[in-house]
Backbone as a chain_set.jsonl record, in Angstrom:
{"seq": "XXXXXXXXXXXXXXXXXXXXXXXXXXXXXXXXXXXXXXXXXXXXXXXXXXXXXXXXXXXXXXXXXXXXXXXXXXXXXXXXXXXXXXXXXXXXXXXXXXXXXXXXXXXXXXXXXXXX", "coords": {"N": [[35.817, -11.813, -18.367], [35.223, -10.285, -15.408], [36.469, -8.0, -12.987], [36.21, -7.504, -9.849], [37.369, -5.942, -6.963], [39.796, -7.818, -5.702], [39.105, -10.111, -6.34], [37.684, -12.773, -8.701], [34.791, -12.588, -11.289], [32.854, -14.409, -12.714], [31.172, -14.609, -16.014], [28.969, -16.333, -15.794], [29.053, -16.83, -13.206], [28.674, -14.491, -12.08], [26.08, -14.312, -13.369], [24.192, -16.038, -11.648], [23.65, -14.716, -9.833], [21.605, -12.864, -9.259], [19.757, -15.058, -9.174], [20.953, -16.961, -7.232], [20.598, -15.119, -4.634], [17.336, -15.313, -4.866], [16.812, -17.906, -4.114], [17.898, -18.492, -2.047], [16.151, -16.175, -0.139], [13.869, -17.371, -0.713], [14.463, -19.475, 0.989], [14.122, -18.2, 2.889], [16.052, -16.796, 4.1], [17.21, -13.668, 5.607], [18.444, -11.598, 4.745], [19.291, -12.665, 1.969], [16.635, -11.881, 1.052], [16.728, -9.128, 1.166], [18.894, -8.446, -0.673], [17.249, -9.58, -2.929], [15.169, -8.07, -3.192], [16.862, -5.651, -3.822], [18.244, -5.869, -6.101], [15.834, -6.54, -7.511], [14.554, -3.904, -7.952], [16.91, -2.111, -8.592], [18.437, -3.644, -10.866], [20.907, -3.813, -11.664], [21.786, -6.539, -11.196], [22.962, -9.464, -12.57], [20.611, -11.2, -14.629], [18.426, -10.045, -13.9], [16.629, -8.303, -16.118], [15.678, -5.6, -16.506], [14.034, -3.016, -13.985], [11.844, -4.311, -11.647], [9.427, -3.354, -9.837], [7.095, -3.909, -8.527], [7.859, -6.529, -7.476], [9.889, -6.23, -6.176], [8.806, -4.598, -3.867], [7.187, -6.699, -3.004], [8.89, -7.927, -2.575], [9.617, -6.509, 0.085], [8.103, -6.153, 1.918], [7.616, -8.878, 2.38], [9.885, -9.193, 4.45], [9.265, -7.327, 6.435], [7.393, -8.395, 7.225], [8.127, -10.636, 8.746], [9.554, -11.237, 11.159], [11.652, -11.108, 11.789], [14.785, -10.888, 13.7], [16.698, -8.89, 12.652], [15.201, -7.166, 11.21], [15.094, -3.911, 10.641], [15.249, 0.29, 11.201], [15.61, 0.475, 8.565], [14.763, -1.385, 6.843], [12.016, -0.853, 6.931], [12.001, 2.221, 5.634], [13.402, 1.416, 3.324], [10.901, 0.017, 2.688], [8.867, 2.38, 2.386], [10.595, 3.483, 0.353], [10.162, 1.785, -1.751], [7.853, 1.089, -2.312], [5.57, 2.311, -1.074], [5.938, 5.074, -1.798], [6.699, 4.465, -4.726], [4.761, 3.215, -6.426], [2.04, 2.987, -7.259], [-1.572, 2.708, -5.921], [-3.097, 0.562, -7.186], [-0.887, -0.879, -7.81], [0.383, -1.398, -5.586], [-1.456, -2.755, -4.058], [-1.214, -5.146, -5.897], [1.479, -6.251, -5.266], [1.356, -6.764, -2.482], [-0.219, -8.789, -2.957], [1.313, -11.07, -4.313], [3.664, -10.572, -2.243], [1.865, -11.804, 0.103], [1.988, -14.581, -0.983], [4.375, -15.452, -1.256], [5.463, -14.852, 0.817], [3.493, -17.119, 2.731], [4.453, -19.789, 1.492], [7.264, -19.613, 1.83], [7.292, -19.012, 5.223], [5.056, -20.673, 5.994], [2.687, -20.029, 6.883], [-0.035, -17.444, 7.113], [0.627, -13.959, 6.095], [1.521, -11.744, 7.828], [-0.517, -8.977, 9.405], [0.93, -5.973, 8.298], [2.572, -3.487, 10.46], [3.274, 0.137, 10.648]], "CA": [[35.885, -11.962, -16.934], [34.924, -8.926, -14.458], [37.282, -7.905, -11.655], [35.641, -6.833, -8.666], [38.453, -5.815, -6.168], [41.043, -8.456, -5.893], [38.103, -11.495, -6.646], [37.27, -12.074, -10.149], [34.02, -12.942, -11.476], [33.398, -14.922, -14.266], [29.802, -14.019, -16.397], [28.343, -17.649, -15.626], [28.973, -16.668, -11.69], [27.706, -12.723, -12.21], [24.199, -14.475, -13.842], [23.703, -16.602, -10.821], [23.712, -14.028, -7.901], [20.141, -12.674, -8.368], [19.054, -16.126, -9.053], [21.426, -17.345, -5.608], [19.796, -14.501, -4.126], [15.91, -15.865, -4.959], [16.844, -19.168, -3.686], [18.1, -18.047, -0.335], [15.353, -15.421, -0.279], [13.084, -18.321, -0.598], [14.577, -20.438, 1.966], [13.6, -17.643, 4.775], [17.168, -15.778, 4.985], [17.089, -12.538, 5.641], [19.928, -10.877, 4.274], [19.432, -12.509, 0.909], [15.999, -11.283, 1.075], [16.989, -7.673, 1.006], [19.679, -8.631, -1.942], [16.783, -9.934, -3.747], [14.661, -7.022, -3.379], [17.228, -4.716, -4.134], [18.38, -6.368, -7.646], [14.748, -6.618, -8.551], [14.601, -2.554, -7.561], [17.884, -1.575, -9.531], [18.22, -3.985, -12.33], [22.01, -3.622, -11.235], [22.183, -7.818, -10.817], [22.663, -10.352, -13.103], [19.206, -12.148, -14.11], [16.976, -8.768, -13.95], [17.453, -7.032, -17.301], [14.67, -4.247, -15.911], [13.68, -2.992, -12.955], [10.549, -4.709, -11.391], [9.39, -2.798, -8.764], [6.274, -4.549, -7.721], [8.344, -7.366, -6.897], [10.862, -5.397, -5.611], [7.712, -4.067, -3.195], [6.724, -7.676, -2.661], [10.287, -8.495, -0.921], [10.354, -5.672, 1.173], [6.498, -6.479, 2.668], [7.823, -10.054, 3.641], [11.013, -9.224, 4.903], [8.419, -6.499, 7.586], [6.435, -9.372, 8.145], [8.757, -11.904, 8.682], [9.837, -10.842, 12.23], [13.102, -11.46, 11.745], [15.749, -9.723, 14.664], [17.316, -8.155, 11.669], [14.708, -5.895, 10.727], [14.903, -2.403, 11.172], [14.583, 1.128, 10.234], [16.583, 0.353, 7.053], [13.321, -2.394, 6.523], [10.94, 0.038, 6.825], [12.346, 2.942, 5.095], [13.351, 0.648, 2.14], [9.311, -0.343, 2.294], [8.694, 3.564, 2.394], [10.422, 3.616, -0.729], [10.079, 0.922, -3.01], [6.384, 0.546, -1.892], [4.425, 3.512, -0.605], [6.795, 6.11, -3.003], [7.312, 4.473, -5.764], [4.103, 2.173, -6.768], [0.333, 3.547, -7.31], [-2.301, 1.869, -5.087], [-3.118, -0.629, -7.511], [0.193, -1.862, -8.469], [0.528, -1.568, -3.832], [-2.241, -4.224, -4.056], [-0.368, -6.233, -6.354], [2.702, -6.398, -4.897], [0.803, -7.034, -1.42], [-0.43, -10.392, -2.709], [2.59, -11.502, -3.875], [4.122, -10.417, -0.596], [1.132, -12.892, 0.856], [2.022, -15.932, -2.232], [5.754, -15.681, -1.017], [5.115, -15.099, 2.603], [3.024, -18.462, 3.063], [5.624, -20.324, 0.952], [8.528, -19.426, 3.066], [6.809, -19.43, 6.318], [3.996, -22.163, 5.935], [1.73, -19.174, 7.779], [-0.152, -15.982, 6.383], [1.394, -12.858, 6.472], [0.57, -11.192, 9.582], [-0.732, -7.786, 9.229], [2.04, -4.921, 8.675], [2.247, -1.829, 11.008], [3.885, 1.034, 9.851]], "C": [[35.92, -10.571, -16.306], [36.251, -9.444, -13.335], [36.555, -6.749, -10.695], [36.683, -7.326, -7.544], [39.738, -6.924, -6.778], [40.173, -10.171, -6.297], [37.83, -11.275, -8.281], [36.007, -13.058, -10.419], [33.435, -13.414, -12.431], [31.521, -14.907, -14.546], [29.128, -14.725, -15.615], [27.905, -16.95, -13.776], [28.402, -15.614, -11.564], [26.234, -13.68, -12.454], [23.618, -15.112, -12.606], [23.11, -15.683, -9.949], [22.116, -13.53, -7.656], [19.091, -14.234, -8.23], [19.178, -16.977, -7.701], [20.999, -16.821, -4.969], [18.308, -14.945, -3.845], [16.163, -17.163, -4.071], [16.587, -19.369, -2.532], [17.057, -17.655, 0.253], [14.044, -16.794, 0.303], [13.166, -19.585, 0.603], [14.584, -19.613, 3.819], [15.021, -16.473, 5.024], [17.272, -14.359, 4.383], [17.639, -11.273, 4.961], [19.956, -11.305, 2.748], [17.578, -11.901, 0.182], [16.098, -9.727, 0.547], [17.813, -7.854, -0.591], [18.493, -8.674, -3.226], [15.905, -8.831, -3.962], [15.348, -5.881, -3.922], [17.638, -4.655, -5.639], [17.19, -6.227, -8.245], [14.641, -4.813, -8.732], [15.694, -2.086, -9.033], [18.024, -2.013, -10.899], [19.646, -4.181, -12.46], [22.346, -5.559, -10.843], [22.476, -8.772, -12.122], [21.254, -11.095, -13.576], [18.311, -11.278, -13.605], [17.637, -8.202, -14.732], [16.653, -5.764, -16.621], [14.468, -4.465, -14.614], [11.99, -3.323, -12.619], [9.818, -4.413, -10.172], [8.104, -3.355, -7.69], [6.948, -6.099, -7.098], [9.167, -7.03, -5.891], [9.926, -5.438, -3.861], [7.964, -5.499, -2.192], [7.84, -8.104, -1.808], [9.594, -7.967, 0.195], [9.121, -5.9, 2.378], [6.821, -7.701, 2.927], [9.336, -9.976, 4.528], [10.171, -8.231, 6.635], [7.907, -7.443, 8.087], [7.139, -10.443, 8.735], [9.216, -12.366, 10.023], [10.98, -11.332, 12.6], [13.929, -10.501, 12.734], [16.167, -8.79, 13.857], [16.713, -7.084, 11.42], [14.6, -4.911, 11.533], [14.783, -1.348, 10.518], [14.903, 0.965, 9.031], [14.889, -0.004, 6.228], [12.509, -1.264, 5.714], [11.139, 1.458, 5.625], [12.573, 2.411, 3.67], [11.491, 0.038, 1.732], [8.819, 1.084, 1.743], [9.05, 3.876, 0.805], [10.47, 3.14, -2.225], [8.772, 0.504, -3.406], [5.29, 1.665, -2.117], [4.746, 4.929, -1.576], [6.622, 5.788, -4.277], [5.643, 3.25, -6.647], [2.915, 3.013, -6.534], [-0.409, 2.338, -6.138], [-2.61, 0.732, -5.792], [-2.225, -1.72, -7.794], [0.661, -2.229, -6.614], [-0.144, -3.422, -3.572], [-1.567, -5.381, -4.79], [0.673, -6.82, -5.551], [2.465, -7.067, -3.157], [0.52, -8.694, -1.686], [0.155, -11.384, -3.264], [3.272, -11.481, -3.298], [3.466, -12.185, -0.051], [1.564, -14.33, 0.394], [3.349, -16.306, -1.149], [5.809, -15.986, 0.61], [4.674, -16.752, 3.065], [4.053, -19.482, 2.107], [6.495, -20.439, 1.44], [8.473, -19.897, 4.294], [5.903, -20.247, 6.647], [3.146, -20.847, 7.269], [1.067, -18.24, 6.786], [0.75, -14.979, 6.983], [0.477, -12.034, 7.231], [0.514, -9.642, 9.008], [0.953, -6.712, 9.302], [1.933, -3.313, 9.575], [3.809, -0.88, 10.926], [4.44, 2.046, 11.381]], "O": [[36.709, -9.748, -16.771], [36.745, -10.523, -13.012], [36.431, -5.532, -10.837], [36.903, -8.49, -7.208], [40.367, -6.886, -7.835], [40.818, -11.203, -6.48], [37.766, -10.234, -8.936], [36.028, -14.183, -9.921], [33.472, -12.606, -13.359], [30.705, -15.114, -13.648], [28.572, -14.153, -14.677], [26.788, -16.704, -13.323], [27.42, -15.664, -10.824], [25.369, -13.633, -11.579], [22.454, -14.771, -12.395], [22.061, -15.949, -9.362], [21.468, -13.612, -6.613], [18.112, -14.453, -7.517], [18.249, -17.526, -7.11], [20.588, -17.57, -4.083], [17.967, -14.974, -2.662], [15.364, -17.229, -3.137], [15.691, -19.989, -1.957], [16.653, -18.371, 1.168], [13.561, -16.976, 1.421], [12.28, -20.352, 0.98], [14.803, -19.949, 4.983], [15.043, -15.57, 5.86], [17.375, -13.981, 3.216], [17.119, -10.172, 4.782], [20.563, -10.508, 2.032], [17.423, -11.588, -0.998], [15.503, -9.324, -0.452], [17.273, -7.376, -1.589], [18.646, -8.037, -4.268], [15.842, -8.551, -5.159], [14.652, -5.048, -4.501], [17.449, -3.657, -6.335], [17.185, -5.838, -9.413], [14.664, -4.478, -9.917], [15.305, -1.816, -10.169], [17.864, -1.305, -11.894], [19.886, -4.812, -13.489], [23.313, -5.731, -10.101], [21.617, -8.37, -12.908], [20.742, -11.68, -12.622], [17.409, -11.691, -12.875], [18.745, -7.686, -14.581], [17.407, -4.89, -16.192], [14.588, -5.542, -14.03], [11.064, -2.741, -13.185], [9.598, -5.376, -9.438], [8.103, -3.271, -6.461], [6.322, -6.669, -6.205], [9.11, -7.562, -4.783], [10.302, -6.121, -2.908], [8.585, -5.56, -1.131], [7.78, -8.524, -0.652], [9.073, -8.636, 1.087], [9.343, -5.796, 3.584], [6.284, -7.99, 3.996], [9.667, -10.929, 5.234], [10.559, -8.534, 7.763], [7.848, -7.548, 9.312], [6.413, -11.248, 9.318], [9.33, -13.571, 10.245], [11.22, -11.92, 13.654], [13.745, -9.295, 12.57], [16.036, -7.652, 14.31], [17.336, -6.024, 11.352], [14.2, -4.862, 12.696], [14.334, -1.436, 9.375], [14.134, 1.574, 8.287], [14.179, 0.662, 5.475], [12.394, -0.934, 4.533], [10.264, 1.564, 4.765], [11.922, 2.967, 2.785], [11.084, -0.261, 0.61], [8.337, 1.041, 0.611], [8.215, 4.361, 0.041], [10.677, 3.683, -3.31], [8.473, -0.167, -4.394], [4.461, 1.828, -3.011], [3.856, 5.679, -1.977], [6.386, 6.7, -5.07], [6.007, 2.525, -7.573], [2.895, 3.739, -5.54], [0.163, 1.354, -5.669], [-2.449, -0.3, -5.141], [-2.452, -2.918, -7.964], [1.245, -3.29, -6.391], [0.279, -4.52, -3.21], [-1.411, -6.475, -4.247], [0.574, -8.002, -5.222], [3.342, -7.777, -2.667], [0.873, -9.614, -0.948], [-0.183, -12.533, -2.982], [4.023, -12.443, -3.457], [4.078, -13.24, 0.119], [1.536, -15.241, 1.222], [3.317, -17.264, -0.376], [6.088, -16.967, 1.298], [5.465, -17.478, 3.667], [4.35, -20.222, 3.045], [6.79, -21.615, 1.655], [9.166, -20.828, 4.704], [5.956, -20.618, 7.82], [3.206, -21.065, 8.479], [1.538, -18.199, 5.649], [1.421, -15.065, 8.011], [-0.725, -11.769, 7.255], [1.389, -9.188, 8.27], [1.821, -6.785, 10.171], [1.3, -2.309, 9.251], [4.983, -1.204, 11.101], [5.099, 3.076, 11.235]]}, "num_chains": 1, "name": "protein.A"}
């Protein structure tokens, strides 16, 4: 059993969180959006042994498109560098049309152009 602060966390409940994360993620909310991008990024979650950065990518490009009040420079800057920094142009393209897969899934729309 982990102790984080005065809560304790038991493995079973640690393995869930990037998977509770995806779920959420998937059901449009915003905030677990970012969670889910950032676990796939670090590798730091439960349920990502490695870091997967084109997925990672792929959050952070529907969380821009998503036009959620929430987003801001954080958004962008986190696109800046999980995306445009850290990913070659072909693995960009990848990660772009899983952006689009996830995007229309979530939102029952395409993903609307991103401006930078």
């Amino acid at each position: 059993m982990l102790l984080v602060g005065a809560v304790s966390v038991t493995p079973t409940r640690a393995q869930e969180s990037f998977y509770l994360y995806e779920r959420n993620a998937l059901a449009g909310n915003y905030t677990a959006q970012r969670n889910a991008a950032h676990c796939l990024k670090t590798a730091k979650c439960e349920g990502v042994i490695f870091p997967r950065m084109m997925e990672a990518c792929a959050w952070r490009i529907v969380i821009l498109g998503s036009g959620h009040h929430w987003v801001n420079q954080s958004d962008i800057d986190n696109y800046q560098d999980d995306c445009v920094s850290s990913l070659s142009a072909q693995e960009q393209g990848s990660a772009l049309a899983l952006a689009e897969q996830l995007f229309k899934r979530i939102y029952k729309r395409p993903l609307p152009p991103l401006t930078e």
